[in-house]
C-alpha positions in Angstrom: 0.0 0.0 0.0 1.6 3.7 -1.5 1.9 5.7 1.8 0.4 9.2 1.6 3.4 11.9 1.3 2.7 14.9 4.0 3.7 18.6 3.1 4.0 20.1 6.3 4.9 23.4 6.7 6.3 25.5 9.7 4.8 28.9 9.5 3.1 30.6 6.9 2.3 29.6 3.3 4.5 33.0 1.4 3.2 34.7 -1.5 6.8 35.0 -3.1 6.7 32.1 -4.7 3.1 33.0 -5.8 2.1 28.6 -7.4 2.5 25.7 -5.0 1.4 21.8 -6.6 1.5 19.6 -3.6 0.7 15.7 -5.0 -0.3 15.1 -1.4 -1.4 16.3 2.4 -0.4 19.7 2.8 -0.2 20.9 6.6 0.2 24.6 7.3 1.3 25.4 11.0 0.3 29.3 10.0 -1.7 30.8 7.4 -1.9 31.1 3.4 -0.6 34.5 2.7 -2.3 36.8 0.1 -1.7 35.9 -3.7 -1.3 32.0 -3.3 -2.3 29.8 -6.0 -2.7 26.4 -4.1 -3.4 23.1 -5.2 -3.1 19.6 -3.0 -5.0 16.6 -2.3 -5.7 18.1 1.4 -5.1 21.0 2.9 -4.9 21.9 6.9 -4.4 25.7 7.5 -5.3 28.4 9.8 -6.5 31.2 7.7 -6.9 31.9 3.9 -6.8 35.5 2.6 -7.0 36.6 -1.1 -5.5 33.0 -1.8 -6.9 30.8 -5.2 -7.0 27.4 -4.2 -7.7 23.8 -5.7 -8.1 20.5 -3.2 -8.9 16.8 -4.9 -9.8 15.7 -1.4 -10.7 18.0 1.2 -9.7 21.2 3.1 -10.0 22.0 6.8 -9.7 25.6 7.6 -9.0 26.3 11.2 -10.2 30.1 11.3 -11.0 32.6 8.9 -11.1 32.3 5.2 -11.4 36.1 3.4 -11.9 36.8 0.0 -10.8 34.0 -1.8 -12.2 31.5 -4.3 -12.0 27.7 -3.3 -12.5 24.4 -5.0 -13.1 21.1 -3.2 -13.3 17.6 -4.9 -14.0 16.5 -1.4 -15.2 18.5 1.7 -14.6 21.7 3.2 -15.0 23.1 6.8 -14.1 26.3 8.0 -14.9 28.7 11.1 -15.9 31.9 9.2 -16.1 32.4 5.8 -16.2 36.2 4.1 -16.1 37.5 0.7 -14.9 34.0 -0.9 -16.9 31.5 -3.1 -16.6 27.9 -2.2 -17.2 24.9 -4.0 -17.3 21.4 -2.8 -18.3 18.1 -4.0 -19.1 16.6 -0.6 -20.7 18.8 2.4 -19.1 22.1 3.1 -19.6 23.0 7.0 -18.5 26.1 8.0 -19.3 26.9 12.0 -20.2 30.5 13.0 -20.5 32.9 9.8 -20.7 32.5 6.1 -21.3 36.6 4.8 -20.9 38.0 1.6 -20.2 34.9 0.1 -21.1 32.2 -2.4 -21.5 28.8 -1.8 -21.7 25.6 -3.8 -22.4 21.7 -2.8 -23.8 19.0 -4.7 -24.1 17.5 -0.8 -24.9 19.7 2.2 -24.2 23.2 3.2 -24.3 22.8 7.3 -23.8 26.2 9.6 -26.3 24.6 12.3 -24.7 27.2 14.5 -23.6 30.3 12.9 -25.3 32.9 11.3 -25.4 33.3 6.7 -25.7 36.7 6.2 -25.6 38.6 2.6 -24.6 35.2 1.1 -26.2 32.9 -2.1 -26.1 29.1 -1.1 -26.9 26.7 -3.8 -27.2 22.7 -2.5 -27.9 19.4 -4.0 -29.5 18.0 -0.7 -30.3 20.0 2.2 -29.1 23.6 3.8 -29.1 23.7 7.6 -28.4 26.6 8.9 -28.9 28.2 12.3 -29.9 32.4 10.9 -30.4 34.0 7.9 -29.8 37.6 7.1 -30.7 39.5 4.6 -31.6 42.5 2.9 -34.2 44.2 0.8 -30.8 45.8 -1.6 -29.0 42.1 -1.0 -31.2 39.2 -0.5 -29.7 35.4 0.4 -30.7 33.5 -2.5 -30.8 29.6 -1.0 -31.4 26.9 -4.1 -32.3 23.3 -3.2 -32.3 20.5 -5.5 -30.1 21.2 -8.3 -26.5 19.8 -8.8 -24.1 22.6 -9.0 -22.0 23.9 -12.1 -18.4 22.2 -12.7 -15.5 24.1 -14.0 -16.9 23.6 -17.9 -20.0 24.4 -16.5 -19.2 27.8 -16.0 -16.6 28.6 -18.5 -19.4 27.8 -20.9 -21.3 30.1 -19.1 -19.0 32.7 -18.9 -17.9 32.8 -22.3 -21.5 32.9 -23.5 -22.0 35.6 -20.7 -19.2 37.8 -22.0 -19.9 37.6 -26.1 -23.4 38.2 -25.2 -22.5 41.6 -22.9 -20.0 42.5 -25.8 -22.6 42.7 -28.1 -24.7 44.5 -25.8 -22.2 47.4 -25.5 -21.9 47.5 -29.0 -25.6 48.3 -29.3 -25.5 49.8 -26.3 -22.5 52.5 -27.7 -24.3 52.7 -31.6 -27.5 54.0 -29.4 -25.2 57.1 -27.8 -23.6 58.0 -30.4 -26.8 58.1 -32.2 -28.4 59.9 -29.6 -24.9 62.5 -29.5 -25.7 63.4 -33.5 -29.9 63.5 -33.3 -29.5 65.9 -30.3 -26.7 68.1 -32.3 -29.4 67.8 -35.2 -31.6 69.3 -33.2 -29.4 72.0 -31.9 -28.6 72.8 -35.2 -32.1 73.3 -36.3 -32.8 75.2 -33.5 -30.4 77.8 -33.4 -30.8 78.2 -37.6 -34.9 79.2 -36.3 -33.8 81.8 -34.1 -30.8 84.1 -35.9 -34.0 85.6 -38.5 -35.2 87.2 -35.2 -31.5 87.6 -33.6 -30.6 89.4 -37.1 -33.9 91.5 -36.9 -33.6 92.6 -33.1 -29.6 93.9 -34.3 -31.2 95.6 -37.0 -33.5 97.2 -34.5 -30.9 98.3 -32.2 -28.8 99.7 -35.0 -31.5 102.1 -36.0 -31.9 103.0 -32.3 -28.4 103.6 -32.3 -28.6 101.2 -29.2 -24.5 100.7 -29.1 -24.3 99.6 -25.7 -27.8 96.9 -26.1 -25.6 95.6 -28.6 -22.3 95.7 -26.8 -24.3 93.7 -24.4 -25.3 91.0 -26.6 -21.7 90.0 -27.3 -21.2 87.6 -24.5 -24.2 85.5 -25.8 -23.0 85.3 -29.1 -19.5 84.0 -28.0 -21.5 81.6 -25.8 -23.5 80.6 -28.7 -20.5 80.3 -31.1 -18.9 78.0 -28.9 -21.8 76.0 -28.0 -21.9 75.6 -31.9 -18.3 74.8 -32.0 -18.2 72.2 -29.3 -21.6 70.7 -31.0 -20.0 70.4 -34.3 -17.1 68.9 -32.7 -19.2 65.9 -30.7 -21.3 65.3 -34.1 -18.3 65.3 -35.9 -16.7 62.3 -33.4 -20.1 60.2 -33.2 -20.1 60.2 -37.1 -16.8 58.3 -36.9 -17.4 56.5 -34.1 -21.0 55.4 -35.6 -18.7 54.5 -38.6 -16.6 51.9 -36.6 -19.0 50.7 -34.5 -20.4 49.4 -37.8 -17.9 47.9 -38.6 -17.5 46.3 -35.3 -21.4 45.1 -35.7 -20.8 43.7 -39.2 -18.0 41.6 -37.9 -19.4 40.8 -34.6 -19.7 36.7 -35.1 -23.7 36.1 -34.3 -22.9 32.5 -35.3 -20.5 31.9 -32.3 -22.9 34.0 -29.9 -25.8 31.2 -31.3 -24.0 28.7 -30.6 -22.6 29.1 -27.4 -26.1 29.7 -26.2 -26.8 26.4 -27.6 -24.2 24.7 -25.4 -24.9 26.9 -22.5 -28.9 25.9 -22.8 -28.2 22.0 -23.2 -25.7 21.8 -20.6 -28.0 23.7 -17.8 -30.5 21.4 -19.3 -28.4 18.2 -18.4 -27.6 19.4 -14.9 -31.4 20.0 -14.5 -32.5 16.3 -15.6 -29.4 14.5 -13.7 -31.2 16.7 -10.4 -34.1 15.2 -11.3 -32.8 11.8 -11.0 -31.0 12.3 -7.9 -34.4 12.7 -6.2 -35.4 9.4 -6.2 -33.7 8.8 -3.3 -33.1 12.1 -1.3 -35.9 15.1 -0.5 -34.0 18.0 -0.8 -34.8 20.5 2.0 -33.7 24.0 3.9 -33.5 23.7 8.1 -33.2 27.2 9.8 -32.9 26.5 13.3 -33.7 30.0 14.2 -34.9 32.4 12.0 -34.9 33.7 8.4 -35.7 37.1 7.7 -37.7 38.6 5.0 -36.3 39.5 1.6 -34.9 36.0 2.0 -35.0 34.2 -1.9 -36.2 30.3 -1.6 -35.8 28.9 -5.3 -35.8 24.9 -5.7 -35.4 22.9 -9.3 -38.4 24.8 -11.0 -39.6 26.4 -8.1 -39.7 30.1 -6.6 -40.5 32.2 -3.6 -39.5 34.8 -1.8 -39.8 35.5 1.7 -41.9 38.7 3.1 -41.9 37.8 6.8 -38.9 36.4 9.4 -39.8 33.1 10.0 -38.6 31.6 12.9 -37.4 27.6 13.9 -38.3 26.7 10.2 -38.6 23.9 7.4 -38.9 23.8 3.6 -39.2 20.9 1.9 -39.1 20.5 -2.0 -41.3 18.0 -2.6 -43.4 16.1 -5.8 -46.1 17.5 -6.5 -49.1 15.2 -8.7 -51.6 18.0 -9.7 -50.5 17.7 -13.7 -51.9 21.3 -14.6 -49.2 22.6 -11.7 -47.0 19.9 -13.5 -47.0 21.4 -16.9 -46.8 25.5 -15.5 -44.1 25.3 -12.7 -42.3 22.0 -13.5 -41.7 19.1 -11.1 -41.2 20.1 -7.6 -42.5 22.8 -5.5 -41.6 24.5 -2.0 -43.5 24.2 1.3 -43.3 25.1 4.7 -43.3 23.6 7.7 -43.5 25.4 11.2 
């Protein structure tokens, strides 16, 4: 039998050396120092901060973890958890605060002590949670039933996300620059109605021999001159930029926007019908052991609701439900609650 090889290190992880690869246990006396990139088959530490890590097995963090993205093929446990995403195959347990944070298990997310505050969890089979905090500007968003996105998952989705806002600024900038030449249009045509009456009331004043009514009128016209200067100038830059943002449209590829939509589309799809078939066995469910508050978002595999009350020392179940009409508008499953 191949022995394990242990990694254990006196101190702290440094950030000099920015990559570690450890093939095996990795045992950290200190902490993980800002700027790691981290990969092991288990990792013990005391505190993570602004680290990027990557465990095939499992991670134990002693204290804090802040503002860092982790990856778990196993499990993960933690004290506190702030500012960091977290993803884990098996249950993630972290034991007195998740906040700010989002969190990913196809098992269990378990905080039957600590307090979730400002935080998204998504989990395969149950949440159970002690409090839940949120806000009308920052909801919690807690989604049952569904296996999460893996890594293709989400570059899928990302790339699809990015083409698809790239083409939205595009549209977005040919609308400005559209708007920039209609409103120095209008300008235009507005100051070419008023100079017949400008040129008559000069005409006036000459006759009057009003010098100094004239003499007075000279600041407006250098105001006016400029206004039609700077004008000229922003029409002038919208044509070209209207001009390459055409071009920019015309060889925007719609064909690789379709079809990454496609992918994206069948590969949610998938992960919804293998979530399907995972609950023949398990009922996925939320436990908040003392109270949720309102603004709190419950969403299951085709289910939604959001919470307008704080419910206290509460249980929702996703369960089947057999009414078909319900079947063929909301999906499979719905949400309940149980007091």
């Amino acid at each position: 039998m191949k022995k394990k090889q242990i990694h254990h290190i006196e101190g702290n992880l440094l950030s000099r050396k920015k990559q570690y690869n450890y093939p095996g246990q990795l045992v950290i006396d200190g902490d993980i120092e800002p700027g790691c990139q981290v990969s092991a088959d288990t990792i013990e530490v005391h505190n993570v901060s602004q680290a990027d890590i990557r465990v095939r097995s499992g991670m134990n963090v002693h204290e804090k973890v802040i503002d860092s993205s982790i990856v778990s093929g196993g499990y993960f446990e933690a004290q506190h958890v702030e500012c960091s995403t977290i993803r884990a195959e098996a249950d993630i347990k972290i034991q007195t605060l998740l906040r700010q944070s989002d969190i990913y298990t196809n098992k269990c997310c378990l905080i039957v002590s600590g307090i979730v505050e400002l935080s998204n969890i998504m989990a395969c089979r149950c949440i159970d949670v002690h409090t839940i905090i949120s806000s009308e500007d920052t909801p919690c968003t807690l989604t049952i039933g569904l296996l999460c996105p893996d890594d293709q998952d989400l570059k899928i989705r990302s790339d699809y996300l990015s083409m698809e806002r790239q083409k939205k600024q595009l549209n977005d900038d040919l609308e400005m620059v559209e708007k920039i030449i209609a409103d120095t249009l209008q300008l235009k045509e507005k100051i070419k109605s008023i100079k017949p009456s400008l040129k008559e009331k000069i005409i006036q004043l000459k006759k009057e021999k009003n010098y100094a009514a004239i003499k007075d009128l000279d600041p407006f016209f250098k105001q006016l001159n400029e206004r039609v200067e700077s004008a000229f100038m922003n029409y002038q830059k919208a044509i070209e930029d209207k001009q390459n943002l055409k071009k920019q449209m015309d060889s925007f590829d719609q064909n690789a926007l379709d079809e990454m939509r496609k992918n994206y589309l069948l590969r949610k799809k998938d992960r919804i019908e293998r979530s399907t078939q995972c609950h023949t066995d398990v009922v996925p469910f939320i436990q908040v052991r003392n109270s949720i508050s309102e603004h709190t978002r419950i969403q299951g595999l085709h289910a939604y609701r959001r919470l307008q009350e704080t419910l206290n020392d509460t249980r929702i179940e996703e369960v089947k439900t057999e009414d078909a009409e319900q079947t063929a508008s909301i999906g499979h499953y719905e949400i309940r609650l149980f007091k």
